[in-house]
C-alpha positions, 0 to 999 in steps of 0.5 A, spaced: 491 111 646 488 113 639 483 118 638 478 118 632 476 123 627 471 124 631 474 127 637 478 132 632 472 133 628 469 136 635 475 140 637 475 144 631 467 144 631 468 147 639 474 152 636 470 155 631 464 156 636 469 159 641 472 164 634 465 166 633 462 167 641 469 172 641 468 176 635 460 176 636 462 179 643 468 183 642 469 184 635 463 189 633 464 195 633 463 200 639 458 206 637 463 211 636 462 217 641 457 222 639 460 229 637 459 236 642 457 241 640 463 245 642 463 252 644 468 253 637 462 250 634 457 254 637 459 260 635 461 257 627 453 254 626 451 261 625 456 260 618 452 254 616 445 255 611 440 249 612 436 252 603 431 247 599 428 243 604 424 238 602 420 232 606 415 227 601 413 221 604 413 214 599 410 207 601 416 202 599 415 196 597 413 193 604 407 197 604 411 202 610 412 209 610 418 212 608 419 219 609 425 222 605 428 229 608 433 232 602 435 240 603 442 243 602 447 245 607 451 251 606 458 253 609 458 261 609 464 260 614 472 260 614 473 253 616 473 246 613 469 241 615 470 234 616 462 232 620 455 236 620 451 232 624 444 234 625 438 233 630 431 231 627 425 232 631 419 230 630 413 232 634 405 230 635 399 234 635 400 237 641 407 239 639 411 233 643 417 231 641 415 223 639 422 221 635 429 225 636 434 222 631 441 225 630 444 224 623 450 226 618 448 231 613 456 231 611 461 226 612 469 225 611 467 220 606 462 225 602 468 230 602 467 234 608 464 241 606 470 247 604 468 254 605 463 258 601 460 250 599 454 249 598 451 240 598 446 236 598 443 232 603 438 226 603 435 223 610 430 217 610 426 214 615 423 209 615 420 207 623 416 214 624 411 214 630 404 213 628 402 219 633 408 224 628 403 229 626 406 229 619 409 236 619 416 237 618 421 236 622 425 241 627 432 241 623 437 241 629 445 242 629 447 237 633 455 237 631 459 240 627 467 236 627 473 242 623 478 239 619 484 239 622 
């Protein structure tokens, strides 16, 4: 019994398409855990100064709002810091929370934030809810991860 090019074709055809389903289902990467607020860094938020804050808000090319938040944050702290996360809530007219978005303001990537530093931030949102009352956003740490 002989089996055609035809069958080798299907089976590489099958095998790639098993490949992708696995990656697909397995290969993504998972969120990773959100950063607590430890006690440690509770008692440290006090050394962190959030200066300069601006909002504007642009139309990009697609014809949609983009609102761009930009500020500094300072360590007025001792230690280093590898992570600051913070929350972004937005409000309507009558003071209701319509979107809370946690987002890195410093990353290892960034190089972390040493004592007595002092770095810039910029946040973009582009999905805000038609009912935000276009005011500035609470500014919130979320989560704050040490060096070391």
């Amino acid at each position: 019994m002989t089996f055609g090019p035809a069958l080798y074709v299907a089976l590489a055809v099958a095998a790639a398409g098993a490949a992708a389903v696995g990656y697909l289902e397995f290969g993504k990467s998972r969120p990773a855990a959100a950063m607590e607020l430890t006690p440690e860094a509770k008692q440290f938020v006090r050394n962190l100064q959030l200066s300069d804050v601006t909002m504007e808000a642009n139309q990009s090319f697609a014809n949609q709002l983009v609102v761009e938040i930009q500020g500094k944050i300072g360590n007025g702290g001792d230690r280093d810091l590898e992570v600051v996360e913070i929350y972004c809530v937005f409000h309507d007219s009558y003071g209701q929370t319509v979107l809370r978005k946690r987002m890195p303001i410093v990353s290892a990537k960034m190089g972390g934030l040493k004592p007595g530093e002092t770095k810039g931030f910029r946040l973009a949102f582009d999905e805000l809810p038609g009912s935000w009352n276009h005011a500035m956003p609470s500014l919130v740490i979320a989560g704050i991860k040490f060096t070391g």
